[in-house]
Legacy VTK file of the C-alpha trace (Angstrom):
# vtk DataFile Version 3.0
C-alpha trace
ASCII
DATASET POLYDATA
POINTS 271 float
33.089 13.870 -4.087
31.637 10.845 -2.976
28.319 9.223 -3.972
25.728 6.787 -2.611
22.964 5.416 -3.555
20.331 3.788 -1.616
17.841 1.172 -3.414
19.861 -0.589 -6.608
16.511 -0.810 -8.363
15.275 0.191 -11.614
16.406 3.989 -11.167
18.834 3.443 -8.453
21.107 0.937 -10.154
20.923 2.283 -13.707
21.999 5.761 -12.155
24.970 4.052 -9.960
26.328 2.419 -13.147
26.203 5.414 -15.582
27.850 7.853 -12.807
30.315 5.096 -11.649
30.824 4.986 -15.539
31.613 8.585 -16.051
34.651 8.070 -13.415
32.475 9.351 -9.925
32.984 7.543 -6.482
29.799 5.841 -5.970
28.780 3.159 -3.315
25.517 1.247 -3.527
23.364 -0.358 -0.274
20.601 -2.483 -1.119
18.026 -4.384 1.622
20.767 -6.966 2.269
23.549 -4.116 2.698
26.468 -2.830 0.260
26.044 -4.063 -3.402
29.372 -4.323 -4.880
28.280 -4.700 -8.571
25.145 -5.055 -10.679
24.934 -6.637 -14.235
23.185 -4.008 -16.403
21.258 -4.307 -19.675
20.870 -0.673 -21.605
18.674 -1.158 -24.202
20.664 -3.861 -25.794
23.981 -3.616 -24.195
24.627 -5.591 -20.973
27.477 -4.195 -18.705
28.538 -5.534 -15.416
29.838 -2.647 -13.146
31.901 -2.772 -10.124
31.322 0.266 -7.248
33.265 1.380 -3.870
33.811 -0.240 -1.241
31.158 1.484 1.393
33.076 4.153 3.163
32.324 6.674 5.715
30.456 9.425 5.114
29.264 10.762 1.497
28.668 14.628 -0.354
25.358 13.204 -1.964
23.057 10.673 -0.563
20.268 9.477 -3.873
17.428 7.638 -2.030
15.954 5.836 -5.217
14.170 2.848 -2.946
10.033 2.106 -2.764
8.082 4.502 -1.127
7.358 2.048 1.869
10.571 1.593 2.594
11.700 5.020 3.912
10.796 4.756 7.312
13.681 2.834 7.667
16.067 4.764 5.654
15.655 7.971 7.450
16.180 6.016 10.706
20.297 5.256 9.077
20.650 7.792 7.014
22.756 10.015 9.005
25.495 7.838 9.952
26.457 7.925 6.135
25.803 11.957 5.828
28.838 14.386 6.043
27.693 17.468 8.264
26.831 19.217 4.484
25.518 16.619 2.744
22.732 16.756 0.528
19.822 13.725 0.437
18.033 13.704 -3.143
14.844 11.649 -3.015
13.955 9.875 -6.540
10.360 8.460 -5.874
7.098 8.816 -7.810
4.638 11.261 -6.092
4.717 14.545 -3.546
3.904 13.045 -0.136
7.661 11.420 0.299
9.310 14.517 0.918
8.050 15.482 4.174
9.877 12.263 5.489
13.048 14.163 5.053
12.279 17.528 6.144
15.053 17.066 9.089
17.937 16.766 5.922
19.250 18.826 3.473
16.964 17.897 0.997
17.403 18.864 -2.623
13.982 17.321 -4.622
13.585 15.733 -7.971
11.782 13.534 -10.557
12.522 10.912 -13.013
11.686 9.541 -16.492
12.465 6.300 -17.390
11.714 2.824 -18.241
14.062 0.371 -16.356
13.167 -2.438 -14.176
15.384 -4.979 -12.000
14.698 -8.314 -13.337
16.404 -11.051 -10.848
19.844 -9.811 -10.792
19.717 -7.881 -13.889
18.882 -3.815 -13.908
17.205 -3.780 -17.508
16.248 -0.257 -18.965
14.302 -1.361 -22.150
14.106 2.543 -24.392
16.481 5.105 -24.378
14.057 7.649 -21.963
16.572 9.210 -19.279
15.225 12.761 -18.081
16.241 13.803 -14.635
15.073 16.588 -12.718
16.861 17.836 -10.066
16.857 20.899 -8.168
19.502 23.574 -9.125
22.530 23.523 -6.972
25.973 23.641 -7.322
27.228 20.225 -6.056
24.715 18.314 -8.322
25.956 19.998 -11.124
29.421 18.620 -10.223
27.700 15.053 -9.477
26.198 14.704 -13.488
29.702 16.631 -14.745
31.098 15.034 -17.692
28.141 11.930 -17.690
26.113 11.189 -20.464
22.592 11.554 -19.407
20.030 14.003 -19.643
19.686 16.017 -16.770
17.724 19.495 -16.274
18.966 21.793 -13.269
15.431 22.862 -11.969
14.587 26.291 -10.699
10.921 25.062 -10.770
11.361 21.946 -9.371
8.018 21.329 -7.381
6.279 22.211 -10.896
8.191 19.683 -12.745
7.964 17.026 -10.055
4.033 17.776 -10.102
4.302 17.487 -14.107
5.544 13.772 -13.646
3.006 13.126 -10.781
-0.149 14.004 -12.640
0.909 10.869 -15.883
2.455 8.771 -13.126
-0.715 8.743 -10.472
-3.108 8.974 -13.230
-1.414 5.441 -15.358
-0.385 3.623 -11.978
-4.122 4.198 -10.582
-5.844 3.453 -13.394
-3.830 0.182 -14.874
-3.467 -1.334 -11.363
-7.191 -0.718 -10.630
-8.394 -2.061 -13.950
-5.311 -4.342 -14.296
-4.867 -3.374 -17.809
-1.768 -1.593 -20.133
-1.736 1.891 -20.742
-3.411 1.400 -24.923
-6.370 -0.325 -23.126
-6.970 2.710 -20.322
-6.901 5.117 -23.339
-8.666 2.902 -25.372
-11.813 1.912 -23.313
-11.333 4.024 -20.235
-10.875 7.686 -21.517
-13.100 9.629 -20.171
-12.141 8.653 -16.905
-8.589 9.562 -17.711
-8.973 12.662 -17.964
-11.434 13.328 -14.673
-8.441 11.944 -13.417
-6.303 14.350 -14.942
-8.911 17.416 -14.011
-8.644 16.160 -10.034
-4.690 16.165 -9.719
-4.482 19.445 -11.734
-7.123 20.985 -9.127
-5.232 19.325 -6.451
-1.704 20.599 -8.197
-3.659 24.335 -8.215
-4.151 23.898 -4.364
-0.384 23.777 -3.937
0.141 27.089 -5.930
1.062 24.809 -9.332
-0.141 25.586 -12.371
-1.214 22.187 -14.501
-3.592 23.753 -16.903
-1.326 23.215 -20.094
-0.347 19.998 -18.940
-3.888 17.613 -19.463
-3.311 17.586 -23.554
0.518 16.693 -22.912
-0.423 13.597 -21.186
-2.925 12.410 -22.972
-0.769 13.100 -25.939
2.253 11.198 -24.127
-0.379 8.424 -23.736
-1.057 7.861 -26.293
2.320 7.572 -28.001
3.647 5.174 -25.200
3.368 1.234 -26.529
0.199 -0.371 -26.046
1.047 -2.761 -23.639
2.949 -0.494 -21.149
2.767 -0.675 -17.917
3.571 1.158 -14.814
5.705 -0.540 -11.958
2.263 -0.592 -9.885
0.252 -2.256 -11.461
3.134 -4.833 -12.219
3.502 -5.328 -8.292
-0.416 -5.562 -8.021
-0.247 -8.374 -10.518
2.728 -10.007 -8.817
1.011 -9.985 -5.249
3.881 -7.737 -3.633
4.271 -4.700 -1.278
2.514 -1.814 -3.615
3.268 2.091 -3.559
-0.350 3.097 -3.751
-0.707 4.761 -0.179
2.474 6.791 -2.023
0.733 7.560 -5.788
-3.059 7.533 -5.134
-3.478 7.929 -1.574
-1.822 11.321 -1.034
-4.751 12.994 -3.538
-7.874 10.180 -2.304
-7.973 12.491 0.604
-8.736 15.166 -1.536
-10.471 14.159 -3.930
-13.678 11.788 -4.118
-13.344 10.784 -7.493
-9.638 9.472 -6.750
-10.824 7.958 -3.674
-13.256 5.608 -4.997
-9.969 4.072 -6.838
-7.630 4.078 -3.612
-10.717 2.359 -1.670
-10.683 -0.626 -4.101
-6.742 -0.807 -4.084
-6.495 -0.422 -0.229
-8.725 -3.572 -0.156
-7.141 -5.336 -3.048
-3.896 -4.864 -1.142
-4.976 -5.900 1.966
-6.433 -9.184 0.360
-3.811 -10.448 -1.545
LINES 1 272
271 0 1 2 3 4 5 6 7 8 9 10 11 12 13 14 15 16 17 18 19 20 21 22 23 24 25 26 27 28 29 30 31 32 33 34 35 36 37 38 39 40 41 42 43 44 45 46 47 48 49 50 51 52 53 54 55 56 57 58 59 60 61 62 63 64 65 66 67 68 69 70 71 72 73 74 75 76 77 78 79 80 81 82 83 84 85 86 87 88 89 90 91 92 93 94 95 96 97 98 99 100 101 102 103 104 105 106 107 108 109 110 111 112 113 114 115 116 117 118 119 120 121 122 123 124 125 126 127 128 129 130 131 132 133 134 135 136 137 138 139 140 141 142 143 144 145 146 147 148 149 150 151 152 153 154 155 156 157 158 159 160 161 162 163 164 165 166 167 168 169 170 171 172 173 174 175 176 177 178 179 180 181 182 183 184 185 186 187 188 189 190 191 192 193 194 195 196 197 198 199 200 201 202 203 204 205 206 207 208 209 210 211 212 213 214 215 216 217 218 219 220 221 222 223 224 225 226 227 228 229 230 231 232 233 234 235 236 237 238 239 240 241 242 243 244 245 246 247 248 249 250 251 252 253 254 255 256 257 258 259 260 261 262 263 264 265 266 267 268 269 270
């Protein structure tokens, strides 16, 4: 079975190295086309890895790039797709997955804490929990690899699970431009309107959220106080942002959430 993986980011290039590790066939393309190794630091290992030559036409296609970006990957994507090949999206939010509607699109969600620093992938805790949707030839992909993966038969549920923390954090901490122990701290009670809005918007969709709101804040509150999501760190840093991706999808249903996505939009466009 053969493996690529588009976007050697954070979660792109930690997952190429730990399945190219476990002895899979796995090719990486970046912006600048095929990435033939990455240095990687786990924790406190660092690991350079070398991958396979680009080749053909792959089993499994992981799309692990920025939001923004996937106009332009659907556009190639099927000169690398065998006639049965799945495409597994691993962005943050919901709206991303109508872009490949035309594929054979398995979904899924990710938990982790790994950025690319220059030339290094660095994953600073242990976190690795993947979510992917039950099927057969995923279950062969993660096959003898040592990460934590859950085979999904609820996978829009789970993916919402991660989207209610992950819009709530990025919104909030890019908007205020402040760590995750500060929004708890001094913004709380707007954490949790937050919260209420994505798990009416969640309801919408035919997902159930309600046991969720005490798990997050909980989670929240046991993440270090100076956390931060990759938003707000490309907010700070002046770059190319997913918020049309995290917070616009539920600004147009919400009011509350829009007043934040206004301010962003603007903040964006002004930078």
């Amino acid at each position: 079975m053969k493996i690529l993986i588009i976007g050697p980011g954070g979660v792109g290039g930690y997952l190429a190295y730990k399945l190219k590790k476990c002895g899979k066939y796995v090719s990486v393309l970046g912006k600048k086309g095929e990435v033939k190794k990455l240095k990687i630091k786990d924790v406190d290992k660092i690991e350079e890895v070398e991958f396979d030559e680009l080749d053909g036409k792959y089993d499994v296609v992981f799309v692990t790039t920025k939001s923004y970006h996937l106009d332009d990957v659907v556009k190639f994507l099927p000169k690398f797709l065998k006639e049965d090949a799945i495409v597994v999206p691993i962005l943050n939010g919901i709206g991303h997955f109508e872009k490949f509607k035309d594929f054979n699109l398995k979904k899924a969600c990710i938990y982790i804490l790994s950025n690319k620093e220059g030339n290094l992938i660095y994953k600073k805790t242990p976190l690795f929990y993947l979510c992917v949707e039950d099927d057969e030839r995923l279950r062969e992909v993660f096959s003898g690899c040592d990460l934590k993966v859950k085979f999904s038969k609820e996978i829009d549920k789970d993916i919402w699970k991660k989207y209610l923390f992950i819009s709530t954090f990025a919104t909030l901490q890019s908007y205020y431009q402040k760590p995750t122990g500060w929004i708890m701290q001094e913004k709380r009670d707007e954490v949790e309107k937050f919260l209420d809005e994505v798990i009416k918007i969640a309801k919408s969709y035919g997902i159930d959220l309600s046991d969720e709101k005490e798990k997050v804040i909980k989670q929240a509150l046991n993440i270090p106080y100076e956390s931060k999501m990759s938003m707000q760190i490309d907010f700070e840093n002046k770059n190319k942002t997913e918020v049309e991706n995290i917070t616009g999808f539920l600004a147009k249903k919400s009011e509350f959430i829009d007043s934040f996505y206004k301010k962003l939009k603007t903040s964006q466009a002004t930078s």
